[in-house]
Each structure stands twice: as structure tokens, then as C-alpha cells.
LUMKE-107364 format. One line per 8 residues: number of its first residue (from 0); their letters; for each residue z, y negated, x of C-alpha. Coordinates in Angstrom, 2 decimals. Example, Ala and Ser with C-alpha at 12.3 -4.5 7.8 and 13.67 -1.06 7.14 Angstrom:
0> as> 7.80 4.50 12.30  7.14 1.06 13.67
This chain:
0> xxxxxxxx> -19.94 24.26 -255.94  -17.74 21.57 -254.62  -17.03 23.40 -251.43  -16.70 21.72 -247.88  -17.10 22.44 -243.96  -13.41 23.74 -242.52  -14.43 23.80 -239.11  -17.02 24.55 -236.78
8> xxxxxxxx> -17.03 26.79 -233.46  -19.42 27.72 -230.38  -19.50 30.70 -228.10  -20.99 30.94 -225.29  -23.31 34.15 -223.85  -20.17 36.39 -223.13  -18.70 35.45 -226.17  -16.19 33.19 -224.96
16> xxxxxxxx> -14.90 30.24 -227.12  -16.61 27.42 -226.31  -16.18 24.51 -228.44  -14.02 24.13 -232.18  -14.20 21.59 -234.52  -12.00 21.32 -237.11  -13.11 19.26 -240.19  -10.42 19.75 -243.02
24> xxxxxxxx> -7.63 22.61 -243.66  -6.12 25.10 -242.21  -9.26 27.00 -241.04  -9.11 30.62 -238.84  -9.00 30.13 -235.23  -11.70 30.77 -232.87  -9.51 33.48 -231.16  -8.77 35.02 -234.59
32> xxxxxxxx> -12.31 34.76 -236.43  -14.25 35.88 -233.91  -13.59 39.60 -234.11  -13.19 39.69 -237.83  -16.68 38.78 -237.39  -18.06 41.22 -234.62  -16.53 43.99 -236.90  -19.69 44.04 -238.96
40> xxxxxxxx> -22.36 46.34 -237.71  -25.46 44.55 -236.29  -27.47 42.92 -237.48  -25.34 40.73 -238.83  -26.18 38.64 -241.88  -25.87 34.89 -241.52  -23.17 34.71 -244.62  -20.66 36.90 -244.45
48> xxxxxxxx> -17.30 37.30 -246.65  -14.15 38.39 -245.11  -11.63 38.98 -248.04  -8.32 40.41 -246.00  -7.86 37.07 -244.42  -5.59 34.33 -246.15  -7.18 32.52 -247.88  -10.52 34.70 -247.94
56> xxxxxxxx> -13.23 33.25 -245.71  -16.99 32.58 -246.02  -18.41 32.61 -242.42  -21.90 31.07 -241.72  -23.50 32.25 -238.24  -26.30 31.25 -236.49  -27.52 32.38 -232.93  -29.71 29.97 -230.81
64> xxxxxxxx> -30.52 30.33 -227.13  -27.74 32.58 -226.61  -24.55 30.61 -228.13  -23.22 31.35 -231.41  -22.29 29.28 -234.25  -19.97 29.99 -236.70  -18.81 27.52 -239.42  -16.23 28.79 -242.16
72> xxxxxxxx> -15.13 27.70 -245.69  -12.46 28.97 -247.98  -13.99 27.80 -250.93  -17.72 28.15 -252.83  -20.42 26.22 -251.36  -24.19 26.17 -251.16  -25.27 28.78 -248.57  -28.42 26.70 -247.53
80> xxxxxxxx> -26.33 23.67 -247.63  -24.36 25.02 -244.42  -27.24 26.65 -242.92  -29.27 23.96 -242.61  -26.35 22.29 -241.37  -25.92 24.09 -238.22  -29.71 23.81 -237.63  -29.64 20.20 -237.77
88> xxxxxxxx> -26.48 20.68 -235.46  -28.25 22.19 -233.08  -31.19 20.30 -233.33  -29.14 17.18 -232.45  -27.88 18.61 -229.61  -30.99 19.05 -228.08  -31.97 15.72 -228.63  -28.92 14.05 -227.15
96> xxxxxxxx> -27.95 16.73 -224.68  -31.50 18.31 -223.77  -33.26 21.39 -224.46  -32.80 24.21 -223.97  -29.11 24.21 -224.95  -27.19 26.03 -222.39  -22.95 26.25 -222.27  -22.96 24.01 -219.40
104> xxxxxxxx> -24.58 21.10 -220.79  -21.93 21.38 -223.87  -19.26 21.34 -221.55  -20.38 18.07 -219.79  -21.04 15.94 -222.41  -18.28 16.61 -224.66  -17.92 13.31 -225.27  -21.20 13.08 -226.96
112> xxxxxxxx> -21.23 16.74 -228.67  -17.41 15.24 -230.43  -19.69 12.27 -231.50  -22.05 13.96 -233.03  -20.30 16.79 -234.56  -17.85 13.95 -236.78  -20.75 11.36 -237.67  -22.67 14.46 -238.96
120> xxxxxxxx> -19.91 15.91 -241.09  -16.79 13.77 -242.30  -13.80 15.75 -243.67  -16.28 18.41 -244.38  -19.03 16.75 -246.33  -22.39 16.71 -244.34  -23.26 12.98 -244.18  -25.09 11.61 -241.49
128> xxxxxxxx> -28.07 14.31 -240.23  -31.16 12.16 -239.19  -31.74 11.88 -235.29  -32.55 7.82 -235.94  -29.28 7.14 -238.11  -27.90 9.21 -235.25  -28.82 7.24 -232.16  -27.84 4.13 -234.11
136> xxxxxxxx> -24.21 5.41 -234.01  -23.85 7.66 -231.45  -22.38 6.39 -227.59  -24.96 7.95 -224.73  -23.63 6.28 -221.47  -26.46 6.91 -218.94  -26.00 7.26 -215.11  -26.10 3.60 -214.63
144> xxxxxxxx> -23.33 3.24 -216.82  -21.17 5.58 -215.55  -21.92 4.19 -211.83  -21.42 0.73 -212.46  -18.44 1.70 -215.68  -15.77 0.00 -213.56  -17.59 -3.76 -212.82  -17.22 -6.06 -215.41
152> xxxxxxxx> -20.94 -7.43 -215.51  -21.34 -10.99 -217.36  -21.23 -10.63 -221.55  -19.54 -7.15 -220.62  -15.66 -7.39 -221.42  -13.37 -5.81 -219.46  -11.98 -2.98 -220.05  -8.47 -2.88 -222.29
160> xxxxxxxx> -8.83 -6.47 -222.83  -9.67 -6.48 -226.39  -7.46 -3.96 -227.86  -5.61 -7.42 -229.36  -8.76 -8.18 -231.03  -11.19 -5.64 -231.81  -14.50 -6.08 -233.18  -14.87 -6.17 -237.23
168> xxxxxxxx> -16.20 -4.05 -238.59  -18.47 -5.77 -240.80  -20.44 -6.59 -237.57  -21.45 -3.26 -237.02  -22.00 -2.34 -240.33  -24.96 -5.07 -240.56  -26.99 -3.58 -237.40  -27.04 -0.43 -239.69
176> xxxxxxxx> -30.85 0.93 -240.89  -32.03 0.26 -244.14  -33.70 3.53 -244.12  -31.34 6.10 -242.77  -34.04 7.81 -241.10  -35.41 5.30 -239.17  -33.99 3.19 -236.26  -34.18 -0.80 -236.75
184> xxxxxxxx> -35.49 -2.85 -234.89  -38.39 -0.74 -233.57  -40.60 -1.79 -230.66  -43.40 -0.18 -228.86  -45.80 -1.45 -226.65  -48.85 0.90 -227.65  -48.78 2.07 -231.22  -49.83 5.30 -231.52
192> xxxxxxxx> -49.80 7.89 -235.24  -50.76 11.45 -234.40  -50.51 14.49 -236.64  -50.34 18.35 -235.90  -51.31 20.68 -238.70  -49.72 24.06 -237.08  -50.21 27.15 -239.41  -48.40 30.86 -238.53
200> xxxxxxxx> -50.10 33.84 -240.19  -49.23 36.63 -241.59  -51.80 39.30 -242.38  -51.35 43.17 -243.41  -54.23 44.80 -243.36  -55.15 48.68 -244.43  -56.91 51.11 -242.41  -60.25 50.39 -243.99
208> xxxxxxxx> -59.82 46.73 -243.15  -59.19 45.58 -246.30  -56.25 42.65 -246.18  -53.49 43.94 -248.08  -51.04 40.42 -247.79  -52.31 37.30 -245.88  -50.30 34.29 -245.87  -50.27 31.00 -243.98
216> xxxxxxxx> -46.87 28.96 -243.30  -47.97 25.36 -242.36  -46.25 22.60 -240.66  -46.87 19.14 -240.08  -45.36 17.44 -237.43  -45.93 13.80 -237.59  -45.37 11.30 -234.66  -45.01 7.25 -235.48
224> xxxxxxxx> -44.97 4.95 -232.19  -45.63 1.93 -234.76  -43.36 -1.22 -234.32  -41.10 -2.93 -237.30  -41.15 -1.13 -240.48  -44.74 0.78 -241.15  -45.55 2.05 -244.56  -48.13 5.22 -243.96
232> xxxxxxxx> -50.35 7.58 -246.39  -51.59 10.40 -245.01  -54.36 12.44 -247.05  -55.20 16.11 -247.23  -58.04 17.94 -248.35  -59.04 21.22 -248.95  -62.49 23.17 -248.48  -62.54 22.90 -252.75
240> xxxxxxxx> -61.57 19.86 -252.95  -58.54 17.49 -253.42  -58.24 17.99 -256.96  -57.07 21.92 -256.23  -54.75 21.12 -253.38  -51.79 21.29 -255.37  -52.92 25.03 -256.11  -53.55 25.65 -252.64
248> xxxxxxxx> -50.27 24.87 -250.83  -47.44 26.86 -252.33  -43.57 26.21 -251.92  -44.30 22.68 -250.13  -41.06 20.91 -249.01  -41.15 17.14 -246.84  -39.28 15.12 -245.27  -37.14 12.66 -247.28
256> xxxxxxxx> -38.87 9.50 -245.91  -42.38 11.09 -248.42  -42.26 9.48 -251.90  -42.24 12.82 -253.90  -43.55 10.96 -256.85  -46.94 9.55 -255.63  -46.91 13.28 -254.58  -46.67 14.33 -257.90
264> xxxxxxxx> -49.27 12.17 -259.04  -51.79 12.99 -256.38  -51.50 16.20 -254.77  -52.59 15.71 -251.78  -51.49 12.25 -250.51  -48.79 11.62 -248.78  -46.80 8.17 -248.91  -43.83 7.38 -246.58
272> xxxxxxxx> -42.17 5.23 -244.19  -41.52 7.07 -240.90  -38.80 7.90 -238.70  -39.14 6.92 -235.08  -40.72 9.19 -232.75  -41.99 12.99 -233.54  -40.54 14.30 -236.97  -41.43 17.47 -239.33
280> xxxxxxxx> -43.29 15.33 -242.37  -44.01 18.36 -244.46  -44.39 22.36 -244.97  -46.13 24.76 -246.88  -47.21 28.29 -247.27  -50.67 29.38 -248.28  -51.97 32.47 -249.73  -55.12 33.35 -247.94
288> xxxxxxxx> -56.58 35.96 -250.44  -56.46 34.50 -254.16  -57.28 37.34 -255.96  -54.40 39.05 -256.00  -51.70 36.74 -257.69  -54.42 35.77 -260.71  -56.22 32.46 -259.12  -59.28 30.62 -259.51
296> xxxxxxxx> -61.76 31.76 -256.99  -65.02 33.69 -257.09  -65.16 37.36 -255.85  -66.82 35.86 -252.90  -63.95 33.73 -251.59  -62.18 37.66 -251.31  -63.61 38.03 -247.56  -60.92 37.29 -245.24
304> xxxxxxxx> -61.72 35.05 -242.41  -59.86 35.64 -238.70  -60.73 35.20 -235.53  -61.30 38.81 -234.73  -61.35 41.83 -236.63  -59.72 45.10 -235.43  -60.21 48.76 -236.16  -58.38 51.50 -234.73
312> xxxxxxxx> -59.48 55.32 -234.75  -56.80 58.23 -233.55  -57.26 61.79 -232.78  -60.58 62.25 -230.97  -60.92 63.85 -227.86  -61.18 67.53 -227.45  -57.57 68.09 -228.41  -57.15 64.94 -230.53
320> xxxxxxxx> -55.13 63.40 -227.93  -57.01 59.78 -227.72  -57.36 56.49 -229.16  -59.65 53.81 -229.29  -59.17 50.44 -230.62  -61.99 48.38 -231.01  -61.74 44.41 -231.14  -64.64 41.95 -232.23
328> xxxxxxxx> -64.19 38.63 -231.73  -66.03 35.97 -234.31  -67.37 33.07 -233.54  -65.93 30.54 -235.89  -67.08 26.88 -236.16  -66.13 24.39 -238.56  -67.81 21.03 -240.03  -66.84 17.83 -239.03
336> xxxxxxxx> -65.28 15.64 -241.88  -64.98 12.50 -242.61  -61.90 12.60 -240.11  -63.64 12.93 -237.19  -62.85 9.02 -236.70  -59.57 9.59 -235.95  -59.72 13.38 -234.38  -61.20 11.11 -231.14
344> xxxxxxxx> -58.61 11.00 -227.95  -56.81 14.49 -229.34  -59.41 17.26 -228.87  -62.08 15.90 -230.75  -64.72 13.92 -228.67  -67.77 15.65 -227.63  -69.09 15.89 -224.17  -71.40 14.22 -222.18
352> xxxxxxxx> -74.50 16.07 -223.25  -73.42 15.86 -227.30  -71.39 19.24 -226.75  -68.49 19.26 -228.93  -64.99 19.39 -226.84  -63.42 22.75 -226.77  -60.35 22.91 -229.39  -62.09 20.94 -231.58
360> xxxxxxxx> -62.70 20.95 -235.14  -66.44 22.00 -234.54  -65.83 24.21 -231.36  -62.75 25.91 -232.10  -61.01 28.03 -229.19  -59.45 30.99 -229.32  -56.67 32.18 -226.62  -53.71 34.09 -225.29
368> xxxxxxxx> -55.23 36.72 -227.45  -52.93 40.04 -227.10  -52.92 43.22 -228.80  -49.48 45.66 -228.83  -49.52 48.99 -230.14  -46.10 50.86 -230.54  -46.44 54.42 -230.01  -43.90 56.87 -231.49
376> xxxxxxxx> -41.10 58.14 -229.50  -42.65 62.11 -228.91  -45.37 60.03 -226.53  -44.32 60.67 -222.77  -47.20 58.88 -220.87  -50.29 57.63 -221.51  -52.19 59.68 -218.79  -55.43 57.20 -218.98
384> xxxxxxxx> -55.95 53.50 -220.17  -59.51 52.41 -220.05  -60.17 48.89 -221.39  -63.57 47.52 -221.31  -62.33 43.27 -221.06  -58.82 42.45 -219.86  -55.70 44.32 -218.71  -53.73 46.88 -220.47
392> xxxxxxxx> -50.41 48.69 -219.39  -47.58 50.38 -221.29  -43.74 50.47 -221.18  -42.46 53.55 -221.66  -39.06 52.42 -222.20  -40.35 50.32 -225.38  -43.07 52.97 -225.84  -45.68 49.70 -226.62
400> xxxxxxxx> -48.82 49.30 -225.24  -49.81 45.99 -224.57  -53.82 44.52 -224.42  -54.41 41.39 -223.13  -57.96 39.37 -223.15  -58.24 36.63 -220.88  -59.61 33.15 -222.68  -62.43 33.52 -219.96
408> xxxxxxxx> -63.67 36.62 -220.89  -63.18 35.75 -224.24  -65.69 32.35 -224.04  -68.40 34.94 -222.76  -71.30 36.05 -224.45  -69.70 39.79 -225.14  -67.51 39.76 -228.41  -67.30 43.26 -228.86
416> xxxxxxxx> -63.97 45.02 -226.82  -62.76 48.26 -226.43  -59.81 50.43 -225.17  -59.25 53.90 -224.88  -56.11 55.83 -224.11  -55.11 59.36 -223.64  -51.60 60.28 -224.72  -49.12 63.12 -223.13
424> xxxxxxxx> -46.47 64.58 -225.50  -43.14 66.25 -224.43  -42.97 69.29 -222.11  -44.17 72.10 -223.76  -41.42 75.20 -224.54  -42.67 77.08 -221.86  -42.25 74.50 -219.62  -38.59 74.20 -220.87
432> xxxxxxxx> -37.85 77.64 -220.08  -34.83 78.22 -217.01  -36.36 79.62 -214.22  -35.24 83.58 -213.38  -35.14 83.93 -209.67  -35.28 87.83 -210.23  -38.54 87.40 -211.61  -37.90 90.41 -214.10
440> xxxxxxxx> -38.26 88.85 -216.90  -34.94 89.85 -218.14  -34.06 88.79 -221.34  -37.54 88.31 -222.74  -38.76 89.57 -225.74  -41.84 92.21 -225.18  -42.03 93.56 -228.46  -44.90 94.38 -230.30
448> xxxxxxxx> -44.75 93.77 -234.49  -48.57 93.66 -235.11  -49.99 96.65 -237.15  -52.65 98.74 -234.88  -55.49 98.68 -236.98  -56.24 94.74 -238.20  -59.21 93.06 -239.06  -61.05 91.01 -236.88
456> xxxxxxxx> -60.03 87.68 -236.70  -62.08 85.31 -238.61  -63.35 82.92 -236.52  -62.93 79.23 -237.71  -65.66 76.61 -237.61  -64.49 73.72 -234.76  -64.52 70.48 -235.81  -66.38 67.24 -234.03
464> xxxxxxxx> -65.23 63.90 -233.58  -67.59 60.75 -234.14  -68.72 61.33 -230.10  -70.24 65.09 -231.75  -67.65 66.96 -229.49  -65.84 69.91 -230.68  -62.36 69.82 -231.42  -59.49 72.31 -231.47
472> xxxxxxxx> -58.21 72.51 -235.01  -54.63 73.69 -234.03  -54.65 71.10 -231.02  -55.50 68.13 -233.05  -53.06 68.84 -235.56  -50.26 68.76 -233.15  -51.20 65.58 -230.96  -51.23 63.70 -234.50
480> xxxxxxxx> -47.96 63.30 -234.51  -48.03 61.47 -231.14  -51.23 58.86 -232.36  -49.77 55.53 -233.19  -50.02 54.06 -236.84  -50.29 50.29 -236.32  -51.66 47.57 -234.18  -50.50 43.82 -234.18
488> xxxxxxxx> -52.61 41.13 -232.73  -51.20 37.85 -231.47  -53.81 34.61 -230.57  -53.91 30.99 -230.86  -56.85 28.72 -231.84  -56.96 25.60 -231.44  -59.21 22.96 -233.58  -58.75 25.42 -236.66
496> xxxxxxxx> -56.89 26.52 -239.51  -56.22 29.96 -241.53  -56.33 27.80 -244.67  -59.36 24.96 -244.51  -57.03 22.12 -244.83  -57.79 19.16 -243.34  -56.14 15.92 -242.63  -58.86 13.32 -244.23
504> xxxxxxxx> -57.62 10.29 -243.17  -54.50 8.44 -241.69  -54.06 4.44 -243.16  -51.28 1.80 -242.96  -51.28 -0.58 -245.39  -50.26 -3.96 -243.07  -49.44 -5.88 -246.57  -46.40 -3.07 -247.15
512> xxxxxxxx> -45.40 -3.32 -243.38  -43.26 -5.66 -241.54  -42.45 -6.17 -237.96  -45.75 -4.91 -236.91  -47.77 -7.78 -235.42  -51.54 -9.39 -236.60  -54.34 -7.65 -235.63  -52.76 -4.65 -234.69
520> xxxxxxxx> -54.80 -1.13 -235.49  -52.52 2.05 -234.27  -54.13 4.63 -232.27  -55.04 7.74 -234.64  -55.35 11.44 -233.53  -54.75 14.64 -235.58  -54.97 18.36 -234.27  -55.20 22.02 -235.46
528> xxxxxxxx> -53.66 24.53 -234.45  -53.54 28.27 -235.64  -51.05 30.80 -234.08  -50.21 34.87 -234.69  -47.49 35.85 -233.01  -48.11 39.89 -233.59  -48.38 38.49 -237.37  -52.12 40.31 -237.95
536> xxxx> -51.14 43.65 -238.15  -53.02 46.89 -239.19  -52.35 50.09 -240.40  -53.66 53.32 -239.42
């Protein structure tokens, strides 16, 4: 696939053209593509072929903060190539223009958005994509410029004055990077290294409790305020060791700036020059229950750890009309390692009485814990909500329930929760009847089709729920239709992760280095964070 970029265009909110870039060709218009591409039904996938246009068109799309971006190509090329493209598109923008990217800001500094959009693609090849490489290259006239544009200050030529005479361009070609993905000449006044392990999950579980999928996606975001040129290893452990890390994290991918050999080597350490400033050094994914897909692991390591456990019972009540879901809360705390050195300054110092700091490794803290329950669309109300910690209310235009626990109560000695609800179901037929103001009754039914001698009808033996109340058979059975069959937890903890891996140390060899200074010793920090954004989810 030898395929390149034909052009590149942003809409705004109301779908208006915003911005087109065209990069090679004879590409579509932004006028013409646009409904070609709102002809699909939504959603829309991000590659899509239109084959009545001339010459038939891939079209790449991606939505972000409410713009659209669509780049096209008439010929075969990598899907991912482009994709990634437009990420690292928008990701520049951000950086140059600000976050979050709004219409308004493109249209200001189009100067700078034309910039960036023909350094990072030439004549549709995707060349230059780092942030670093990219400030190197890339005009940014502050305020201070623009104000004082028009004064020719001393060493500053005037304007139009060298169009005779331009600058080589051999002289700008040797303040170029070495490394594309760092800046040169680098200076900081405190040199700092901090890394954030951040890990999403994604856990299924089955009405016993029993995890059916759990998964882990990790990131590590790396920031290097470190003068000259430093050369870093970062090493990672795991709860079993280093010598089964490579098992451990599946699908990794990193940053080009890691030496994927010394990788390859060692699982688990990580050599690499940095980029300047905050950067994504590496990702993973992690499977959290190693029995199913054939690992190593003991029938012990099958147990499941979270931060709370939920179980869910429907149809009790009387009628089988309520709910309860029950939440318990577990108190997890982990073991300082031999990186508690450098965990001090980010989270990790203990108090003044010894007490470890809150969001540490050994006091981990759990918050924004929330619990949403879609209920199916025959519920009409929920007539009662009792929760025993937090708030809970429900939207009856989404039809969710939402639960959510306060960090406050949540650091309390209670870790056992509760909330019970009472649903209402649609208008029963009589209810639905038109009212007859002669109050005849005309038009009803009165016949009478039973026989006139019948047996007695058998009477049924009522069932209990688990309070030992007895329960209405026919009632129960319908109000199950209106009980809800999931749950979907969302929380954050800080000073843990899902998947036991640590960060065991942070070093700089000062021999491999240059530009840094004698005697210097960077400031080292690394944190933990573990986030579910409705990703622990049960069924009923």
C-alpha cells in the first residue's frame, strides 16, 4: 500500500466547513464530500468507501470535541496509518492552539493550524508528527510579538528588507534535533522525572459474582524536565516477579524514543532518551484472571481483586416490584517496594505520626465511586429510592438510575451499602379504558362462558422472598419484566493498580548523558492510578 493523504477537512458543530487542506490531487470538495458522507446511517464507521464518486474515495473520520475530521484518499493505504494521523493532528492542535479545541480558536490562528497541517504531512506522506520536532519548526508569534511586530528592535531586521538575500538554508537545517522527538538545546532550572502508571478496567461479571472477562489497559505517561540530552531506564516489576513480566503485559506498544531491543532482552526495562515535557512512554493491556486463556498461575490467583464487590437481587417485595443492590467496599492496602525512594513528593510520604499519605501505595484511596443501573423502557417511575450512604436519583428520560457514594462516607468505618427501589410499570388496561359519561357501560362485554358446576379452585402455595414475606405468584411474574438486568460501577483509586505492577526504580546513567551538569540528581516521583468508568459491570 503505497497510498497517500489527498486532503484534509474540519467542520465545525453545525456542520459547517471549517478548514481544507489539500495535500496532492484532485481530491472531493468539502461542499461535495460532506453529504456523501452523512448519507450513511449512524453510527458511522471511521473508514468508509464511497464507490459512485470519480475516482472512488476512501474517507477517514474522526469526531473530537464536536468538530469533524475527514481526510480522503483515492488510492489503498494503511487504515491505522491515517487514523493515527488525524489523532496526532489533533493532538497538535491542542498543544499549539490550546485545549479544548473549539472552531474559534482554529479560526484565529490559522496561521499556525496551515503550519502545522504541511510540516506534518508533505504531498501526502505523514512526515513530521512529534510535538518537539514540531515546535522546532513551527512559527508561534506570542502577544508581545504581535504588539511590538511593527518596531524594528536591534538584531531584528526589518521587515521586506531581506527578500534580496534570504537566509540559507543550510543554517536552519543545522539547529535541527538529532532525535526527532526531542527539542535541542534543552534547559531547565529544576530537573524533575515523574511517571504515571494509569490502568482502565474492564470487568464482566455473572450474577453469582464470578468474573466472566477482566482486563486492564495501562498507560504510562512519562514527564522529563532534565536538561541536555538524558539517557533514562525505567524498570517494572510485577507481584511474580520480573522474569514473568513479559507474560503479564499483553499487546505492549511505546513510544519510539524506547530501544525495543533491550526490551526484548529484558522484559521489563525500559531504555530511552526522552522527549521534552509530558509524553505517552508506553501501553499495555493485562488480563486480570489467567485461567481462562491457558496461563501459569495457581487456582488461587483465580480470586478477583476490586475495590468493591456488588450483588444485585430483583423481584422481592410483595408483588416483586423491588430491588436491592448491595455494595461492599474492601479495604485494599499494598506493600511498599523498593520504590518507595522515589514515590516521596507524589503521594507517597507518610504523615506526621508514621501514617501513610492517602493515595499512596500503602493507603490506597478510593473515590468518585458511582453506580448506574439502566432500567428497561416498560419502567414508568421509581415510586421509592432508599439508599443507606450517598444520593440516588433517576432520569426517566434515560430510564438510569444513578448511585453516588461520597469519598467521605466512603473513608468511614461502614463498608457495607445498600439501596432499595420500588418500580411502577405502565398504566394498567383498565386504566387505559375511555371514560363513558353515560355511565352504562355500553359496549362492554358481560358475558358469562364459565360452566356452572366447576371445581374448586386449587389454591396455590405463595411464595417468600429472602425477607420471609409472601409473594403473589402472578404479580411477580409480571413486574419481572420491569427489574433491571445489569449494574455498572465507575471509581477511581489512587496509589493502586488492577494489575500489581510496579515501577521499581527510575535511573539516569550521567556517563550516557550530555548537557546535564555535575552533580546534578533529578527529582523522582511515580504514581498509581486505577479508574472504571462504568467498566465493572454485572449481570443479573
Amino acid at each position: 500500500m503505497n497510498g497517500v493523504i489527498e486532503a484534509l477537512h474540519i467542520y465545525d458543530g453545525n456542520r459547517n466547513a471549517l478548514l481544507s487542506h489539500t495535500y496532492t490531487g484532485r481530491p472531493l470538495s468539502a461542499a461535495h464530500l460532506l453529504p456523501l458522507y452523512l448519507e450513511h446511517p449512524s453510527p458511522r464507521p471511521n473508514l468508509i468507501y464511497l464507490p459512485n464518486t470519480s475516482p472512488p474515495t476512501l474517507v477517514f473520520s474522526l469526531t473530537h470535541a464536536n468538530l469533524l475530521f475527514l481526510a480522503t484518499s483515492s488510492t489503498e493505504i494503511e487504515p491505522l496509518l491515517v487514523l493515527e494521523f488525524l489523532h496526532r493532528v489533533i493532538d497538535a492542535f491542542e498543544d499549539f492552539i490550546g485545549a479544548p479545541l473549539l472552531a474559534v480558536k482554529i479560526e484565529n490562528n490559522y496561521d499556525v493550524v496551515a503550519q502545522l497541517l504541511t510540516e506534518m504531512c508533505d504531498a501526502g506522506n505523514i512526515s513530521t508528527t512529534e510535538p518537539n520536532a514540531l515546535r522546532e519548526i513551527v512559527e508561534v508569534e506570542g502577544w508581545v510579538g504581535k504588539l511590538l511586530g511593527s518596531i524594528n528592535l536591534p538584531g531584528k531586521a526589518p521587515l521586506g528588507s531581506n527578500f534580496s538575500n534570504p537566509s540559507p538554508p543550510s543554517l536552519l537545517a543545522s539547529n535541527t534535533p538529532v532525535l526527532p522527538w526531542r527539542r535541542a538545546n534543552v534547559r531547565h532550572t529544576s530537573n524533575e522525572l515523574y511517571a504515571d502508571v494509569v490502568e482502565t478496567l474492564s470487568v464482566t461479571l455473572a450474577p453469582s459474582g464470578r468474573p466472566l472477562a477482566a482486563f486492564a489497559n495501562g498507560t504510562i505517561a512519562f514527564t522529563a524536565k532534565v536538561s541536555g540530552v538524558p539517557d533514562i531506564t525505567v524498570n517494572l516489576t510485577s507481584p511474580s516477579g520480573r522474569h514473568n513480566l513479559g507474560g503479564i503485559m499483553e499487546l505492549p506498544v511505546f513510544h519510539p524514543c524506547v530501544r525495543l531491543n533491550r526490551w526484548k532482552e529484558r522484559p521489563g526495562e525500559l531504555s530511552f532518551v526522552p522527549p521534552d515535557g509530558r509524553f505517552i512512554l508506553a501501553g499495555y493491556e493485562v488480563d486480570l484472571l489467567p485461567f481462562t486463556s491457558g496461563k501459569s498461575g495457581s487456582l488461587s490467583s483465580n480470586s478477583l481483586k476490586l475495590p468493591v464487590n456488588l450483588e444485585m437481587k430483583t423481584g422481592i417485595g410483595p408483588v416483586g416490584s423491588e430491588f436491592e443492590v448491595r455494595l461492599q467496599v474492601n479495604k485494599i492496602f499494598g506493600t511498599p517496594s523498593s520504590s518507595s525512594a522515589i514515590q516521596l513528593g507524589r503521594g507517597g510520604s507518610s504523615g506526621r505520626l508514621g501514617v501513610p499519605h492517602p493515595g499512596s501505595p500503602s493507603s490506597p484511596l478510593l473515590d468518585d465511586l458511582r453506580i448506574a443501573i439502566p432500567l428497561p423502557e416498560d419502567v414508568r417511575n421509581l415510586s421509592d429510592i432508599r439508599p443507606s450512604r450517598g444520593d440516588a436519583s433517576f432520569n426517566p428520560g434515560e430510564r438510569i438510575l444513578e448511585w453516588h457514594v461520597p469519598a467521605k462516607e466512603l473513608s468511614g468505618p461502614a463498608s457495607h451499602f445498600g439501596l432499595r427501589c420500588t418500580v411502577v410499570g405502565p398504566l394498567a388496561d383498565s386504566e387505559e379504558q375511555e371514560f363513558d359519561p353515560s355511565g352504562f357501560g355500553f359496549g362492554t362485554d358481560y358475558s358469562y362462558d364459565e360452566p356452572y358446576q366447576s371445581k374448586p379452585p386449587t389454591k396455590t402455595r405463595p411464595e417468600k422472598d429472602e425477607g420471609g414475606s409472601e409473594q403473589d405468584v402472578k404479580k411477580v411474574a409480571q413486574n419481572k419484566i420491569l427489574m433491571p438486568s445489569s449494574a455498572s460501577v465507575s471509581f477511581s483509586v489512587k496509589g493502586w493498580l488492577a494489575s500489581g505492577l510496579k515501577v521499581d526504580s527510575i535511573m539516569m546513567d550521567t556517563r550516557k548523558s550530555r548537557g546535564l551538569g555535575e552533580g546534578v540528581k533529578p527529582y523522582k516521583g511515580v504514581k498509581y492510578l486505577t479508574i472504571s468508568k462504568g467498566g465493572v459491570e454485572i449481570r443479573c
